[in-house]
C-alpha positions as CSV (number, residue, x, y, z in Angstrom):
1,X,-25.6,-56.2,23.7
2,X,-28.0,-54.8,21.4
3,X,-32.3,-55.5,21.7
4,X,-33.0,-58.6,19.5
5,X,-36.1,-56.0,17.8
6,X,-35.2,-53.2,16.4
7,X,-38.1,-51.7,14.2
8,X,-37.4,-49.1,11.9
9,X,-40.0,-46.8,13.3
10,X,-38.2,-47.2,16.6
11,X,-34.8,-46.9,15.3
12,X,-35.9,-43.7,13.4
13,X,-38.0,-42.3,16.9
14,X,-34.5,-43.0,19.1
15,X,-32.3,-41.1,16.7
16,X,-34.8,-38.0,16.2
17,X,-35.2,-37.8,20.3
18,X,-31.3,-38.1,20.0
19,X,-31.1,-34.9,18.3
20,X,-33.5,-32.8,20.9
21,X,-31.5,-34.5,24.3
22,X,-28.1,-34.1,24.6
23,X,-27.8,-35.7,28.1
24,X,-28.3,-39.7,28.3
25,X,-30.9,-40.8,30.5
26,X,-30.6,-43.0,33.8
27,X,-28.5,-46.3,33.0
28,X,-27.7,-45.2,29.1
29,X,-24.0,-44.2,29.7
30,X,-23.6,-47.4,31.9
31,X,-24.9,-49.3,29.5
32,X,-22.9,-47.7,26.7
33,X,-19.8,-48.1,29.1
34,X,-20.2,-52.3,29.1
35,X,-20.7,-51.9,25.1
36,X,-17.5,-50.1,24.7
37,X,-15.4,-52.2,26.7
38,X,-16.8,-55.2,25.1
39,X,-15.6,-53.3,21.7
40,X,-12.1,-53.0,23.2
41,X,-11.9,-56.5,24.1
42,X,-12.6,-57.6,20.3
43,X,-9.1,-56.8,19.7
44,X,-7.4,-59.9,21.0
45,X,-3.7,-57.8,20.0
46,X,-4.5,-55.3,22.6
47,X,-2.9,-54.2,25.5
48,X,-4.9,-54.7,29.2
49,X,-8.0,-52.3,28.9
50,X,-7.5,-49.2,31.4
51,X,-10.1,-47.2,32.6
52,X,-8.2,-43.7,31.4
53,X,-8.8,-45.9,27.3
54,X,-11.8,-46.7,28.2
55,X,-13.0,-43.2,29.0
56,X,-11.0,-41.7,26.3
57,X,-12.5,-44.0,24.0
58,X,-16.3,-42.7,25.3
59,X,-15.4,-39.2,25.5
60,X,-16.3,-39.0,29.2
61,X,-13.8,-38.2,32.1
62,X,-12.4,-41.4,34.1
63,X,-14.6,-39.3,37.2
64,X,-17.6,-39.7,34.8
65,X,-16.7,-44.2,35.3
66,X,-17.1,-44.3,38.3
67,X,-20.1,-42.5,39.1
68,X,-21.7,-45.5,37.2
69,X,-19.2,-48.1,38.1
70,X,-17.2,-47.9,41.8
71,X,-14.1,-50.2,40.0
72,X,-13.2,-51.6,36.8
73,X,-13.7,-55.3,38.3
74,X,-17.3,-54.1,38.4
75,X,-17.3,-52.9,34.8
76,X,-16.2,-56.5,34.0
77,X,-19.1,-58.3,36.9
78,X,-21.7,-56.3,34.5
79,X,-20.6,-57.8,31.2
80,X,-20.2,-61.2,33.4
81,X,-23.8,-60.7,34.2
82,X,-25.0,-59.8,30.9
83,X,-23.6,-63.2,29.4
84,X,-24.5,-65.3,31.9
85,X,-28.3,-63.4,32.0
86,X,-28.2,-64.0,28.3
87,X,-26.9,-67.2,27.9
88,X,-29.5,-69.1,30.3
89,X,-32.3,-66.6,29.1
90,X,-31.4,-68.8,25.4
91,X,-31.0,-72.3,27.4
92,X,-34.5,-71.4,28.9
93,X,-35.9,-71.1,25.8
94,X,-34.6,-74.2,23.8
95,X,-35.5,-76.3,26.6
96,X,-39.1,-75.1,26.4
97,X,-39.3,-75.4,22.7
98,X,-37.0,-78.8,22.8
99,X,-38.7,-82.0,24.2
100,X,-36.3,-84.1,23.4
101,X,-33.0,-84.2,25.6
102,X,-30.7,-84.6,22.5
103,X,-32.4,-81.3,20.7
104,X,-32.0,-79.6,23.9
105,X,-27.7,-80.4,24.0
106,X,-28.0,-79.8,20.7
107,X,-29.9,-76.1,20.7
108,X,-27.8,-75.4,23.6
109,X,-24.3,-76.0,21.8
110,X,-25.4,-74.5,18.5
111,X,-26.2,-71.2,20.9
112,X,-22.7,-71.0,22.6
113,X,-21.4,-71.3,19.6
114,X,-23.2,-68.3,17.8
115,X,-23.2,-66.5,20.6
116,X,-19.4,-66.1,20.6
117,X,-19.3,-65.7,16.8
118,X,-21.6,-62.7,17.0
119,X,-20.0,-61.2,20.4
120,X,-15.9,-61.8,20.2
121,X,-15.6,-59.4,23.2
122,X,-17.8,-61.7,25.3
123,X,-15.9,-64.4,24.1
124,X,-12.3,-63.2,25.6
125,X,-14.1,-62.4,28.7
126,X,-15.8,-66.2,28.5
127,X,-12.4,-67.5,28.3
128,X,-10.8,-65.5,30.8
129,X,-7.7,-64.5,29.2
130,X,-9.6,-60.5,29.3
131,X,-9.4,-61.1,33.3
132,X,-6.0,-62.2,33.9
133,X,-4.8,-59.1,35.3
134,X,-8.2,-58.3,36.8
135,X,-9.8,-59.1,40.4
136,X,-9.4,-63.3,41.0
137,X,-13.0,-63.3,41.9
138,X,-14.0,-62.3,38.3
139,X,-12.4,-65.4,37.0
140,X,-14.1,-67.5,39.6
141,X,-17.6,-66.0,39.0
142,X,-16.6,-66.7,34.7
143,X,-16.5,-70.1,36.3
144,X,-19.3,-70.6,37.9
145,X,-21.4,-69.4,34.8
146,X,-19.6,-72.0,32.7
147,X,-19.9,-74.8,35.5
148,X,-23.6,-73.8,35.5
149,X,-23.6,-74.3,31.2
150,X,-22.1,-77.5,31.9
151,X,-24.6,-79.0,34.4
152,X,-27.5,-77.6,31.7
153,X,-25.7,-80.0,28.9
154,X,-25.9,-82.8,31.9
155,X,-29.4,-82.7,32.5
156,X,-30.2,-82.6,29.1
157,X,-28.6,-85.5,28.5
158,X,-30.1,-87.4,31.6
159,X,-33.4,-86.3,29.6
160,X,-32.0,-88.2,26.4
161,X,-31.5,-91.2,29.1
162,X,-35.0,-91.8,29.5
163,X,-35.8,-91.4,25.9
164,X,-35.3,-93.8,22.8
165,X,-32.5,-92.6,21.1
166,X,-28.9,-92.4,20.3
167,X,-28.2,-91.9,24.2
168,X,-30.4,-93.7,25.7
169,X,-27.6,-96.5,27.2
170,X,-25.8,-93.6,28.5
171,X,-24.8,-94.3,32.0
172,X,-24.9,-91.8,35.1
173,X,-20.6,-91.5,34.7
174,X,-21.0,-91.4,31.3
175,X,-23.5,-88.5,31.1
176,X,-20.9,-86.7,33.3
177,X,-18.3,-87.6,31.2
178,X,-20.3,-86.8,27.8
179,X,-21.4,-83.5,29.5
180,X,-17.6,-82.5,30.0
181,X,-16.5,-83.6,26.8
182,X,-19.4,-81.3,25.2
183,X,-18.3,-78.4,27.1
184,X,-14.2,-79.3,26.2
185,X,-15.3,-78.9,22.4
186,X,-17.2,-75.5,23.2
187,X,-14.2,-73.9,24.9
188,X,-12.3,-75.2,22.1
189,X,-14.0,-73.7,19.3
190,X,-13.8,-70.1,21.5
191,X,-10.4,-70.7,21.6
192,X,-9.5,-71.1,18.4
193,X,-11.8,-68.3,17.1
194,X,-10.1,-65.9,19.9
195,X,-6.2,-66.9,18.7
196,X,-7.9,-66.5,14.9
197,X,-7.7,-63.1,15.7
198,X,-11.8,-63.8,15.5
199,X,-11.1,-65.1,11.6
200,X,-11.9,-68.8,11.9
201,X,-16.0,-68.8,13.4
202,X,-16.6,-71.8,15.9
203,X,-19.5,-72.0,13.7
204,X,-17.9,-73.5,11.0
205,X,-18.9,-77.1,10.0
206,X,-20.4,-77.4,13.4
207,X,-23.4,-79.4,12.2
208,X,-20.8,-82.3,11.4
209,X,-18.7,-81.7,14.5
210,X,-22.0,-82.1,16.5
211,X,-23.5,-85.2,15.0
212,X,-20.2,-87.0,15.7
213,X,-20.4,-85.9,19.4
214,X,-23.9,-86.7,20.2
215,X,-23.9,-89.7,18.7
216,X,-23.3,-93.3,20.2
């Protein structure tokens, strides 16, 4: 959850302002409230994150919460949001820079990948096992976001329909089936990288793994 540019003469500005304000300003402390609790989820050996940890662990009182957030459930909606704001903000991108339907699948699944290797917090809360005590409708909104990732693999594959290429006899059941199977191998790198203990990356020999998948 960090700004993809980070200059040194930023970095250096932020820390000497640091030293003159002691007070954060609007929307730092919630901010630094989703990027601790995505810290605590990293450790998949932990107990169920409470909101008297949570605050211990920012030095705040548990009053100081929830004058940013009303309820934990929303402390978990605003990480929910910031990977599925993330996620599609990527998709957006590879399928402006990708033409081709395969590249997009391709960029896609090489994205969800990374983007669980470099955020093993997000990845628990991708999975859901972070929200099994939690509110149900957090685990049906984790859904939705994923349902949504699987219908961007679909369409670019209904783009590799139309082209020449290793896809290209694909029919409309088959794209479904291809866009489910692609998703199936996603969530099962996550998983495996979450029951690791986050040692074995869903990165690993992926340009093999995805060749074999997108091919006839």
């Amino acid at each position: 959850m960090r700004d993809s540019q980070e200059p040194e003469d930023q970095a250096m500005s932020v820390a000497e302002e640091g030293k003159t304000r002691k007070r954060p300003r609007p929307g730092e402390r919630r901010l630094q409230i989703l990027q601790v609790l995505a810290e605590m989820l990293q450790n998949p050996k932990a107990e169920r994150v409470t909101t008297a940890a949570l605050a211990a662990k920012i030095q705040v009182s548990e009053a100081a919460l929830y004058r940013h957030f009303a309820s934990k459930a929303q402390m978990f909606e605003g990480l929910i949001a910031f990977i599925e704001q993330t996620v599609f903000g990527l998709i957006n991108q590879i399928n402006q820079k990708e033409e081709s339907g395969l590249a997009q699948a391709k960029g896609i699944l090489q994205m969800l990948l990374f983007f669980a290797e470099k955020n093993p917090g997000m990845t628990r809360v991708l999975l859901g096992d972070a929200l099994l005590q939690e509110d149900d409708r957090l685990q049906e909104r984790i859904t939705q976001v994923l349902d949504r990732v699987e219908s961007s693999l679909k369409q670019a594959l209904r783009i590799a329909q139309t082209e020449r290429g290793n896809l290209a006899q694909l029919g409309q059941d088959e794209v479904s089936i291809r866009a489910a199977l692609l998703m199936s191998f996603v969530l099962g790198r996550w998983h495996r990288f979450a029951r690791s203990g986050f040692k074995k990356l869903p990165t690993e020999a992926s340009e093999i793994s995805l060749r074999i998948l997108l091919s006839e």
